[in-house]
N, CA and C atoms as a LAMMPS dump frame, in Angstrom:
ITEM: TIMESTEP
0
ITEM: NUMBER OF ATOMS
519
ITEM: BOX BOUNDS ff ff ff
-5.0000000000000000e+02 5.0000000000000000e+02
-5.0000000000000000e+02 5.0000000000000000e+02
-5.0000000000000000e+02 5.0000000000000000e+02
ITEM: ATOMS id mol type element x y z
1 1 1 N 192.766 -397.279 -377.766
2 1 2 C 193.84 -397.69 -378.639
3 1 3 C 193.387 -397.493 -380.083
4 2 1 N 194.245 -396.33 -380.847
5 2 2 C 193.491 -396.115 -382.006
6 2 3 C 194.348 -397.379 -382.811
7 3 1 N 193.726 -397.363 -384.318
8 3 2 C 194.442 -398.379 -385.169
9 3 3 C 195.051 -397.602 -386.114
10 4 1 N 196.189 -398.375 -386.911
11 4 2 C 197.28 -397.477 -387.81
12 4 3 C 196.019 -397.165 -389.121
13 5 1 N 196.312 -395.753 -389.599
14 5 2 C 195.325 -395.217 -390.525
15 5 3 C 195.925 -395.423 -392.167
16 6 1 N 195.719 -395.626 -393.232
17 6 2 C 196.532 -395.374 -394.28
18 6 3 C 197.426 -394.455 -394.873
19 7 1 N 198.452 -394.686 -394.529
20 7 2 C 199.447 -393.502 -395.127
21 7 3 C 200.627 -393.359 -393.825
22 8 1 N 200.312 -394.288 -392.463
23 8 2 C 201.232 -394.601 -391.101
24 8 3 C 202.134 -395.154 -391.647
25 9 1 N 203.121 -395.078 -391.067
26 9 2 C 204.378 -395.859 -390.523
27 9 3 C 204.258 -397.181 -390.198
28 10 1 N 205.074 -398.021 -390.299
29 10 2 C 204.694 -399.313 -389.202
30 10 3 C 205.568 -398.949 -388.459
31 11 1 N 204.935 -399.124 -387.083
32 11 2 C 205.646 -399.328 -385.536
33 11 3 C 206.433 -400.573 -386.076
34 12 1 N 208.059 -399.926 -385.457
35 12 2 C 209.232 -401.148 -385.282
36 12 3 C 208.698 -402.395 -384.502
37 13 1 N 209.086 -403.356 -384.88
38 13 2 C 209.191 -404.728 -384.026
39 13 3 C 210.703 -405.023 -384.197
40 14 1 N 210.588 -406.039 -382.786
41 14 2 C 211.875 -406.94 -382.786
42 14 3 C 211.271 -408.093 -381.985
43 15 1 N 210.95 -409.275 -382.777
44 15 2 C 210.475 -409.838 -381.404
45 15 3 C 211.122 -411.658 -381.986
46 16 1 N 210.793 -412.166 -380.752
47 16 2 C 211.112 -413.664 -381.083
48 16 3 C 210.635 -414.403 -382.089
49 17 1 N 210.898 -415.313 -382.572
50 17 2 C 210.184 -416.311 -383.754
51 17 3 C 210.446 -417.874 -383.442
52 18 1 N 209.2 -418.293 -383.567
53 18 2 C 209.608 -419.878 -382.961
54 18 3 C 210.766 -420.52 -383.663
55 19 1 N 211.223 -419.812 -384.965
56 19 2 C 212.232 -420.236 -385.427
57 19 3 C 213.635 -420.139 -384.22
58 20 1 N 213.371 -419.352 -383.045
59 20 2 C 214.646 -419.54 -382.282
60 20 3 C 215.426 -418.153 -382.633
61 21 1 N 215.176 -416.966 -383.669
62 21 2 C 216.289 -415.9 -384.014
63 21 3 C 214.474 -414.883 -384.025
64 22 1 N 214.883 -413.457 -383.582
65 22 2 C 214.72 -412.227 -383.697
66 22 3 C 214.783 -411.614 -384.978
67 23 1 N 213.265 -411.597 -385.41
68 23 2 C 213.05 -410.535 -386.455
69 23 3 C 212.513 -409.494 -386.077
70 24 1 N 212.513 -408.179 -387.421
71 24 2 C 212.257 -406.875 -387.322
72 24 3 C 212.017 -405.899 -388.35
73 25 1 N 211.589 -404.803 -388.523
74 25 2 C 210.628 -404.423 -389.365
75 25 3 C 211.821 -404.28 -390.432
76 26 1 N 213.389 -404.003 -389.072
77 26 2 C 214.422 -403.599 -390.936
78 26 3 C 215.197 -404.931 -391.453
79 27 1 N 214.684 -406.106 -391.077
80 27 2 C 215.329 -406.956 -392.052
81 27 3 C 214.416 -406.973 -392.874
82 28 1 N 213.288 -406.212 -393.124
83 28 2 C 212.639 -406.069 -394.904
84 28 3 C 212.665 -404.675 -395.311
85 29 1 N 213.843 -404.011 -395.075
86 29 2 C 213.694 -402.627 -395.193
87 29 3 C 213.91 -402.482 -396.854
88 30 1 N 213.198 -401.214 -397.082
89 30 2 C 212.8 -401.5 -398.615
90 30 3 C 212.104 -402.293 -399.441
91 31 1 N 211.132 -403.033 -398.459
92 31 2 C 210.286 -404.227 -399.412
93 31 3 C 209.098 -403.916 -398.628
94 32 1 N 208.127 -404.346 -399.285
95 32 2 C 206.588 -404.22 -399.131
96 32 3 C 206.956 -405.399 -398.02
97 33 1 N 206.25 -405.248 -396.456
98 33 2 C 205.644 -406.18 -395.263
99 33 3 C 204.4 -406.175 -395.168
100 34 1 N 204.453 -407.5 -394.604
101 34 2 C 202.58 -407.627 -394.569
102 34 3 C 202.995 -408.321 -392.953
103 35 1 N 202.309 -407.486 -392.175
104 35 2 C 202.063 -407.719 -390.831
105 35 3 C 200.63 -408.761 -390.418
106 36 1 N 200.492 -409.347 -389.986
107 36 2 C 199.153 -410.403 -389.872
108 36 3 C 199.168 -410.353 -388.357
109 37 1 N 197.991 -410.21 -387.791
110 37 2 C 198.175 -410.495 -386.245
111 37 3 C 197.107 -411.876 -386.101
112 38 1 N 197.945 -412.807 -385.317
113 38 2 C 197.586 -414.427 -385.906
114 38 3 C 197.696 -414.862 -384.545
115 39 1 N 197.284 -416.373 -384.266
116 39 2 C 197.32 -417.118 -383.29
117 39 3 C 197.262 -418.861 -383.753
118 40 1 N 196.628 -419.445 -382.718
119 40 2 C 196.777 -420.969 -383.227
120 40 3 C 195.493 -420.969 -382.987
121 41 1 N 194.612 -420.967 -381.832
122 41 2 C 193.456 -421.324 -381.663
123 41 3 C 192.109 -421.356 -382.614
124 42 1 N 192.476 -419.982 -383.101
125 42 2 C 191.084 -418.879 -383.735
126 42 3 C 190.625 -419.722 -384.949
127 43 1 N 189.203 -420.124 -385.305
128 43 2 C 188.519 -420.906 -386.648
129 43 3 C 188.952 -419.793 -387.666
130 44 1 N 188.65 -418.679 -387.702
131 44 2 C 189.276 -418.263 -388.791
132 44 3 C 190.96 -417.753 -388.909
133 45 1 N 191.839 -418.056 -388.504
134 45 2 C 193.213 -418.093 -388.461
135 45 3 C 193.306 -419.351 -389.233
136 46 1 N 192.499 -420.665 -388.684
137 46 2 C 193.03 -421.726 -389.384
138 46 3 C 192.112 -421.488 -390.605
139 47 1 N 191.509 -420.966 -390.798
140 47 2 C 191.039 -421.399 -392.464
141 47 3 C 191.636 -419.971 -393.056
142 48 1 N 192.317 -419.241 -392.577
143 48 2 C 193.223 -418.479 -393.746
144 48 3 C 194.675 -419.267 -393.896
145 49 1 N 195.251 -419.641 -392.689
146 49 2 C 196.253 -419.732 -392.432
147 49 3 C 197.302 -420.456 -393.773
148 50 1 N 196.646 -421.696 -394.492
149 50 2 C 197.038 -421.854 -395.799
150 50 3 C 197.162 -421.119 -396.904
151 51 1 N 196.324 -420.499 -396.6
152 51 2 C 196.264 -419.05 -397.971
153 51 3 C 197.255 -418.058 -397.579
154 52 1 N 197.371 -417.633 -396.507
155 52 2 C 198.44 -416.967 -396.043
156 52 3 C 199.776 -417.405 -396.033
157 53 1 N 200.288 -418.748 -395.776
158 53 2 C 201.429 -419.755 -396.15
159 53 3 C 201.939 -419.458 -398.096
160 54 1 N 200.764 -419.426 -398.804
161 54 2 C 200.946 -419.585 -399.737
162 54 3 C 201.343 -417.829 -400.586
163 55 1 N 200.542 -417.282 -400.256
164 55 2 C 201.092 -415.437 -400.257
165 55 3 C 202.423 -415.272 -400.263
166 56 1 N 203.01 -415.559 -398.636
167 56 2 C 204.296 -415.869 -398.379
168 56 3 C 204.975 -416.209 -399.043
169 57 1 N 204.834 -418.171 -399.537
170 57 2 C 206.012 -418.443 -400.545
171 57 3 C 205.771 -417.434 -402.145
172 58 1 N 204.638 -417.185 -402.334
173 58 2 C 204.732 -416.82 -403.631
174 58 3 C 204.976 -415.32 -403.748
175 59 1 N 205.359 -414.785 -402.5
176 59 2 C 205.998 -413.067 -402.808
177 59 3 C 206.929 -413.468 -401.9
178 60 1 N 207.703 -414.64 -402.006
179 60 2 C 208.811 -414.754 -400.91
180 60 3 C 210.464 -413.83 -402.233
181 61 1 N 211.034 -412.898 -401.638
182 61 2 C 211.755 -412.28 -402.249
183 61 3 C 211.549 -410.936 -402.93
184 62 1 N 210 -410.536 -402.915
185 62 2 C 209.876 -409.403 -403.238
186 62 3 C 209.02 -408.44 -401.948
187 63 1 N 208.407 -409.423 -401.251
188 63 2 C 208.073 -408.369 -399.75
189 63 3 C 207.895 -409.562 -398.865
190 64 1 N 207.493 -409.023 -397.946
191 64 2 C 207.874 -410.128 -396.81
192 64 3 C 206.328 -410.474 -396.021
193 65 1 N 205.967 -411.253 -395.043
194 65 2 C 205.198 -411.772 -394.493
195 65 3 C 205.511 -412.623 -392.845
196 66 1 N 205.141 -411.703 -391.742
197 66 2 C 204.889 -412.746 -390.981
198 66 3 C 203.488 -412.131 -390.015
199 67 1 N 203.693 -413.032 -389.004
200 67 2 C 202.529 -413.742 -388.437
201 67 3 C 202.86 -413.115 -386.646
202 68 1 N 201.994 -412.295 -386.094
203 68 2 C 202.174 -412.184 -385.309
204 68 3 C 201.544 -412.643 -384.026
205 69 1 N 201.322 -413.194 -382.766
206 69 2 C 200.913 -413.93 -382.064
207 69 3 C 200.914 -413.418 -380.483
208 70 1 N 199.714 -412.111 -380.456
209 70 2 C 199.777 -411.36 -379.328
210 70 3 C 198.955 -411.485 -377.793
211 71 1 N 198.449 -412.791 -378.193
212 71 2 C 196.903 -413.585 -377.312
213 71 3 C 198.381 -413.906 -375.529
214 72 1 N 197.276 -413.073 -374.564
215 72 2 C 197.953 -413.514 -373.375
216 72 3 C 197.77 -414.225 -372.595
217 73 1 N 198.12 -415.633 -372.921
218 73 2 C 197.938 -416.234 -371.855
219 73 3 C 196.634 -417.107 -372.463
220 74 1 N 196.292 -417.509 -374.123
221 74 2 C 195.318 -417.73 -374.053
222 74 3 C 195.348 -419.382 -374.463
223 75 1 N 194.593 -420.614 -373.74
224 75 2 C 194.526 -421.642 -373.998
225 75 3 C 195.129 -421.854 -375.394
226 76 1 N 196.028 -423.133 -375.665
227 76 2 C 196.123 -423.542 -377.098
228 76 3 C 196.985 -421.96 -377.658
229 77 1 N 197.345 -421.357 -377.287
230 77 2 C 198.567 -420.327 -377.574
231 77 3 C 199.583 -419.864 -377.089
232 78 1 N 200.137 -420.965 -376.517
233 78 2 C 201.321 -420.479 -376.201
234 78 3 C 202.447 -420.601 -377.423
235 79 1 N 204.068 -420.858 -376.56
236 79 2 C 204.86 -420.88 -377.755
237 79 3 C 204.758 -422.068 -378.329
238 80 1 N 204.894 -423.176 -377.586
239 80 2 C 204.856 -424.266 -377.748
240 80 3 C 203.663 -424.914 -378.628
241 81 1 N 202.775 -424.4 -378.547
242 81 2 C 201.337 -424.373 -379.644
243 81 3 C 201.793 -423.794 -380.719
244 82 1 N 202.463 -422.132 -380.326
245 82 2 C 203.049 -421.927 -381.832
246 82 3 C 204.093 -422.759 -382.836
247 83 1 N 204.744 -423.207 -382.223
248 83 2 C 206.074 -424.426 -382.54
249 83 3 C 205.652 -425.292 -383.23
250 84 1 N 204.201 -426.265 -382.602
251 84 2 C 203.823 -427.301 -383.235
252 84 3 C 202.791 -426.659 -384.633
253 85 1 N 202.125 -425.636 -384.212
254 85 2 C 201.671 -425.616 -385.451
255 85 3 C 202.427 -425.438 -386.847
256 86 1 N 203.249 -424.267 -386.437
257 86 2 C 204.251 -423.395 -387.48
258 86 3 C 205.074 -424.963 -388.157
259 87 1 N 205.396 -425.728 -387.345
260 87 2 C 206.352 -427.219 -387.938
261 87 3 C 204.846 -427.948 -388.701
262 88 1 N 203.417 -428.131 -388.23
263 88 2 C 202.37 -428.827 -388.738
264 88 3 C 202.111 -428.501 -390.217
265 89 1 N 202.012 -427.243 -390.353
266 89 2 C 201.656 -426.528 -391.667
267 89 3 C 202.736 -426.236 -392.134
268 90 1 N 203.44 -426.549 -392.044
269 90 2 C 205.167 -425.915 -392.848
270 90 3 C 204.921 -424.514 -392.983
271 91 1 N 204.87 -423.704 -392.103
272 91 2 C 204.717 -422.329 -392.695
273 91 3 C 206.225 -422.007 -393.011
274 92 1 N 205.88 -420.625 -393.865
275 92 2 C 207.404 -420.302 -394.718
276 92 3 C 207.764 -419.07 -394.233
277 93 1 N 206.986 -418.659 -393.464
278 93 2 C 206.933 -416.845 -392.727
279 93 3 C 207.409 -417.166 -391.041
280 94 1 N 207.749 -416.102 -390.794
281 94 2 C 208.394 -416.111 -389.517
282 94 3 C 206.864 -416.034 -388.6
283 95 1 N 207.072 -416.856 -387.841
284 95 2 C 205.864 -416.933 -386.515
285 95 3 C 206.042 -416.243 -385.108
286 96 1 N 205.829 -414.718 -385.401
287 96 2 C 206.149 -414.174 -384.203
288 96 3 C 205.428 -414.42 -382.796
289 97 1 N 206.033 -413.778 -381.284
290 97 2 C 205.524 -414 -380.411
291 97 3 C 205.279 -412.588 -379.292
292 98 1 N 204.726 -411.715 -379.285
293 98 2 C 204.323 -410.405 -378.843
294 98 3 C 204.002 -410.508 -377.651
295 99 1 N 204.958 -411.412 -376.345
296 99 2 C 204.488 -411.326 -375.314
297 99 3 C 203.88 -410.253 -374.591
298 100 1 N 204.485 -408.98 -374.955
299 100 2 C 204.271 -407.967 -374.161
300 100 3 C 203.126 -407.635 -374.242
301 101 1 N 202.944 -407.667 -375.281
302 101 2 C 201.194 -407.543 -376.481
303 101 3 C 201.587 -405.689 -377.116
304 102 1 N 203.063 -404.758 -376.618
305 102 2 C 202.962 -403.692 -377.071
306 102 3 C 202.74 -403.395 -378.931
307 103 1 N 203.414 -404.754 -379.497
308 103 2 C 203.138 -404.83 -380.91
309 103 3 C 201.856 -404.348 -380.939
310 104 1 N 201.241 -404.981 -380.78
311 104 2 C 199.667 -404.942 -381.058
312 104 3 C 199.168 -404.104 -380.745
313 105 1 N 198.976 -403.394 -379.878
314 105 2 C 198.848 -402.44 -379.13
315 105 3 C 198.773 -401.291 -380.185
316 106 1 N 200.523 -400.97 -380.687
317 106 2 C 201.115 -400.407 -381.502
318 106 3 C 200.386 -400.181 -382.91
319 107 1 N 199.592 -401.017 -383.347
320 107 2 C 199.23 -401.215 -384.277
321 107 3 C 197.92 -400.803 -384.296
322 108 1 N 197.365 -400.789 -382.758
323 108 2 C 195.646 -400.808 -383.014
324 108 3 C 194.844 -402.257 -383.182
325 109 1 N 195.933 -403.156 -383.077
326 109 2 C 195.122 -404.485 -383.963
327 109 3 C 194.172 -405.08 -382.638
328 110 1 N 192.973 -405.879 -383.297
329 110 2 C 192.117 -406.269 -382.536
330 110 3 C 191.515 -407.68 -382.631
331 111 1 N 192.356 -407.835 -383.472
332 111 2 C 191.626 -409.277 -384.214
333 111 3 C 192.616 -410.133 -384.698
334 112 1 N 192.403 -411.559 -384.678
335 112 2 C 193.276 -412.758 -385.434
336 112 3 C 192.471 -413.352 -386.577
337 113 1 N 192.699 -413.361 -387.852
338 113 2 C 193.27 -412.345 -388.276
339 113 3 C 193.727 -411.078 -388.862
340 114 1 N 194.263 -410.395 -388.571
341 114 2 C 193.97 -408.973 -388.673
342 114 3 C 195.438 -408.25 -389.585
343 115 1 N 195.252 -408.116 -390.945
344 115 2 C 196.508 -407.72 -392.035
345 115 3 C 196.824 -406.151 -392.172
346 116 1 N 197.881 -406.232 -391.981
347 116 2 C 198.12 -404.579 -392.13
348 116 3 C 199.19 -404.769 -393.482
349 117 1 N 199.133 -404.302 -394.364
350 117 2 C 200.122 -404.531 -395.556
351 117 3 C 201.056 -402.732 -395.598
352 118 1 N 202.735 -402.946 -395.869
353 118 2 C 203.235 -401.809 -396.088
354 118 3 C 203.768 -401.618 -396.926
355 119 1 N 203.825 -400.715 -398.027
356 119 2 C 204.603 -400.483 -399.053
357 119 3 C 206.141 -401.015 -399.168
358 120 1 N 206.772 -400.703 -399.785
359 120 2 C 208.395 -400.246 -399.561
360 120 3 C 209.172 -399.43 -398.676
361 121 1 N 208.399 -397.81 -398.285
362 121 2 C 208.669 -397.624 -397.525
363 121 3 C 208.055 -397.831 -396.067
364 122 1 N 207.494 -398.083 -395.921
365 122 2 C 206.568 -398.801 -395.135
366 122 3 C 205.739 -397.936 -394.703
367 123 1 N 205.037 -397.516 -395.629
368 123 2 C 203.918 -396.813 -395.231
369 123 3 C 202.433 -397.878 -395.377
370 124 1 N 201.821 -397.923 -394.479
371 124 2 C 200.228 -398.71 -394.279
372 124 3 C 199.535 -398.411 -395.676
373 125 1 N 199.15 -399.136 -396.432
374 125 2 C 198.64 -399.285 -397.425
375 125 3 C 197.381 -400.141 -397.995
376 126 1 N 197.544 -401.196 -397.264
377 126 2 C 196.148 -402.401 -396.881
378 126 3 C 196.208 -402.503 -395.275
379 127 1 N 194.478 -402.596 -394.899
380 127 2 C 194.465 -403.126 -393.8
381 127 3 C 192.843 -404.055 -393.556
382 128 1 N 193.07 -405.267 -393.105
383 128 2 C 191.693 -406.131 -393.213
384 128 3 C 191.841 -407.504 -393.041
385 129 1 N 191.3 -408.08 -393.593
386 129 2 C 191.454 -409.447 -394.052
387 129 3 C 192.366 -410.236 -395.475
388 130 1 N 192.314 -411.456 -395.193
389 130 2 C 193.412 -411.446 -396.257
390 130 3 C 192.752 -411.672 -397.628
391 131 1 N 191.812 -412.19 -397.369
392 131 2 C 190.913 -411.78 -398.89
393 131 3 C 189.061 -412.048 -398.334
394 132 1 N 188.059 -412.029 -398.977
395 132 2 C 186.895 -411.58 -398.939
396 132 3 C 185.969 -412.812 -398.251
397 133 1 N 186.545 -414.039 -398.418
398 133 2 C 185.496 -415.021 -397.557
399 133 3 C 186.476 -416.253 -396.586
400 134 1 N 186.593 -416.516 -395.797
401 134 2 C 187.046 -417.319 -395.237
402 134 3 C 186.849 -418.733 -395.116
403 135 1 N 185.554 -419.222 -395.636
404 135 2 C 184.854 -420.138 -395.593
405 135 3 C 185.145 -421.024 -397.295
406 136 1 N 185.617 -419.315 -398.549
407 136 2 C 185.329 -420.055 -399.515
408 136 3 C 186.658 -419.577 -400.403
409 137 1 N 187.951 -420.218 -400.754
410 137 2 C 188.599 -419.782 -400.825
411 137 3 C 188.791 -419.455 -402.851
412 138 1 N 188.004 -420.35 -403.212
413 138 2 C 187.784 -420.234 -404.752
414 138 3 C 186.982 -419.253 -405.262
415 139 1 N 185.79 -418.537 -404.59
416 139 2 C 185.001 -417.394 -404.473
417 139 3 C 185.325 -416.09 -404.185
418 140 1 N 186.967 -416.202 -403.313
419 140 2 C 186.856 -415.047 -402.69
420 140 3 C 187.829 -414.333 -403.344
421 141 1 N 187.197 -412.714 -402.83
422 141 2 C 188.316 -411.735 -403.712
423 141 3 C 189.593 -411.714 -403.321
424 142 1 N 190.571 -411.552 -403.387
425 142 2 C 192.247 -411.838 -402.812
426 142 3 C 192.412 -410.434 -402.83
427 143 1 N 192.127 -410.136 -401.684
428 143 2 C 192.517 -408.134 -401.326
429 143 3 C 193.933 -408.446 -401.064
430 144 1 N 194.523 -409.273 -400.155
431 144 2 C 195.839 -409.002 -399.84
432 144 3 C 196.726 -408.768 -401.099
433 145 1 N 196.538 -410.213 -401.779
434 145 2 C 197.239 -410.554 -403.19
435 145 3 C 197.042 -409.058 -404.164
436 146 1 N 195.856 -408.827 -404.445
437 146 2 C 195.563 -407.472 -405.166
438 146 3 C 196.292 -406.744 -404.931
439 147 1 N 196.651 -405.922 -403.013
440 147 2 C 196.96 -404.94 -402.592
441 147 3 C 198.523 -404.799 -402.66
442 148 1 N 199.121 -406.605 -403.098
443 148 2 C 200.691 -406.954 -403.179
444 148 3 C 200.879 -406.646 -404.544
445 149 1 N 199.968 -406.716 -405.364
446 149 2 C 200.684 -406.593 -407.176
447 149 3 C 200.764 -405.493 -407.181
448 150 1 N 199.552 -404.327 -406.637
449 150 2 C 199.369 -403.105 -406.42
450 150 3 C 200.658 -402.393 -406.504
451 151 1 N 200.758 -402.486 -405.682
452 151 2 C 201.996 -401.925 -404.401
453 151 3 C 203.437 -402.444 -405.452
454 152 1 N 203.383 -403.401 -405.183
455 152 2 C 204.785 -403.854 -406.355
456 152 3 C 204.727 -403.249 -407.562
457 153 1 N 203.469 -402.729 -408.277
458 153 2 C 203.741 -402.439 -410.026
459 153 3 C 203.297 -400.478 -409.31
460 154 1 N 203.791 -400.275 -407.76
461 154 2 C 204.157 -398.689 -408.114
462 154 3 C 202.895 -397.681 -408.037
463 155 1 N 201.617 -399.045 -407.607
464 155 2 C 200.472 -398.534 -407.526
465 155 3 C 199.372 -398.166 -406.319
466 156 1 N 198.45 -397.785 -406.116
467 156 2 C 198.137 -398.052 -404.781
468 156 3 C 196.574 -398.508 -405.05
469 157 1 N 196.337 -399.345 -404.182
470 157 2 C 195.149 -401.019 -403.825
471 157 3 C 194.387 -400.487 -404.714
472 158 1 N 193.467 -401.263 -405.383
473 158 2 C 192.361 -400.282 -405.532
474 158 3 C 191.582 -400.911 -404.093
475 159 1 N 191.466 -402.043 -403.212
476 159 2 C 190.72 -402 -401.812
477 159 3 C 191.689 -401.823 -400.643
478 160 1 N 191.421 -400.904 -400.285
479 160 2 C 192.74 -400.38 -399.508
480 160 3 C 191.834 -400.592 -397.519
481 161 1 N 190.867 -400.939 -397.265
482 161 2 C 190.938 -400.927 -395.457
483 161 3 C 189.321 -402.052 -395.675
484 162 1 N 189.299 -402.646 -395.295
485 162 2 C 188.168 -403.995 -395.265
486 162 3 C 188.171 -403.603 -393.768
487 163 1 N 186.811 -404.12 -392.56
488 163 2 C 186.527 -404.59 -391.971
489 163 3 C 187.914 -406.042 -391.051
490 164 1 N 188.183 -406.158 -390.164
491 164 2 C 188.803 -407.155 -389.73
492 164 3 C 187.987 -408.347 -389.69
493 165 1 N 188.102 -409.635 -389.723
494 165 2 C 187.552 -410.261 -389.126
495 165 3 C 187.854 -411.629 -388.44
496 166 1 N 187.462 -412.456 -387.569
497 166 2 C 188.312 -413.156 -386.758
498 166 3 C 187.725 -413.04 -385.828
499 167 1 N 188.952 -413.784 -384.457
500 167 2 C 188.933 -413.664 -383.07
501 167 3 C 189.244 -412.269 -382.261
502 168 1 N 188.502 -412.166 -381.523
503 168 2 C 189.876 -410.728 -380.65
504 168 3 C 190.847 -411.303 -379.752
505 169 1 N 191.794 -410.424 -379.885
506 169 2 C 193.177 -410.156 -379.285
507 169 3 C 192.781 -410.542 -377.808
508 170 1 N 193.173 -411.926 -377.616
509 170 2 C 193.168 -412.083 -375.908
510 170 3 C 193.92 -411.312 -374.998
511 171 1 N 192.987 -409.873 -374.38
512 171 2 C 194.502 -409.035 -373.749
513 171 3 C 194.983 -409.327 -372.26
514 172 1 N 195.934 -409.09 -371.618
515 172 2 C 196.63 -409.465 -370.562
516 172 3 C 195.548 -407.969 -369.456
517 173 1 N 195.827 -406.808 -370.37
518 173 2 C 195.002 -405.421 -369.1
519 173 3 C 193.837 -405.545 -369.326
């Protein structure tokens, strides 16, 4: 399973959201998406997961953000884990659910969490982490944030593919 390279497409989604309604790559058509492949369980999911909440509200209207959740079958991830967390943390991004796991798949992704950022037209533009330390959030470099002003002022990242880092993708094959 190769992973999306810079300058890809994003593979369409349509998938559920614990919100109860079906999102997809064209209700942000024309806006920079930031794809995240996420879960509930993973130590580093929860120590981005606020920083990532906060990305969200603060580019809420100029590109979009959600959270995708492709682990099969794995303890502490189901929907219902997703439900309580997504209501725990008030997240502001849609909390997807990739039963099939083909999202992911689609993507190459291997890790929670694992950011693929897309332009406007949605071409792959960042892919990594959401910024440089997980542990230290006042220290660390903000690649995502960087790769969002980037991209919005017409430009491209200056850190454009980081390393993933995280959990792996609990797969079903």
């Amino acid at each position: 399973m190769a992973r999306l390279a810079l300058g890809d497409p994003a593979p369409a989604f349509d998938l559920p959201g614990v919100d109860g309604t079906l999102h997809s790559t064209e209700d942000y058509a024309g806006k920079p998406l930031v794809v995240v492949f996420s879960c509930v369980h993973c130590p580093y999911v929860v120590a981005w997961e606020d920083r990532l909440n906060d990305v969200a509200r603060d580019y809420d209207g100029s590109a979009g953000l959600v959270a995708v959740n492709s682990n099969a079958g794995y303890l502490g991830d189901s929907v219902d884990d997703m439900e309580a967390r997504a209501r725990e943390k008030g997240f502001v991004f849609p909390f997807l659910y990739d039963e099939s796991q083909d999202i992911a798949e689609a993507y190459g992704a291997s890790r929670t969490p694992e950011v693929f950022l897309f332009d406007g037209e949605h071409r792959l533009v960042y892919h990594g982490t959401p910024d440089s330390d997980h542990q230290d959030p006042g220290g660390a470099d903000p690649y995502l944030r960087d790769a969002l002003d980037a991209v919005l002022a017409g430009d491209t990242p200056e850190v454009q593919d980081v390393p993933a880092v995280g959990c792996t993708i609990k797969w079903r094959r």
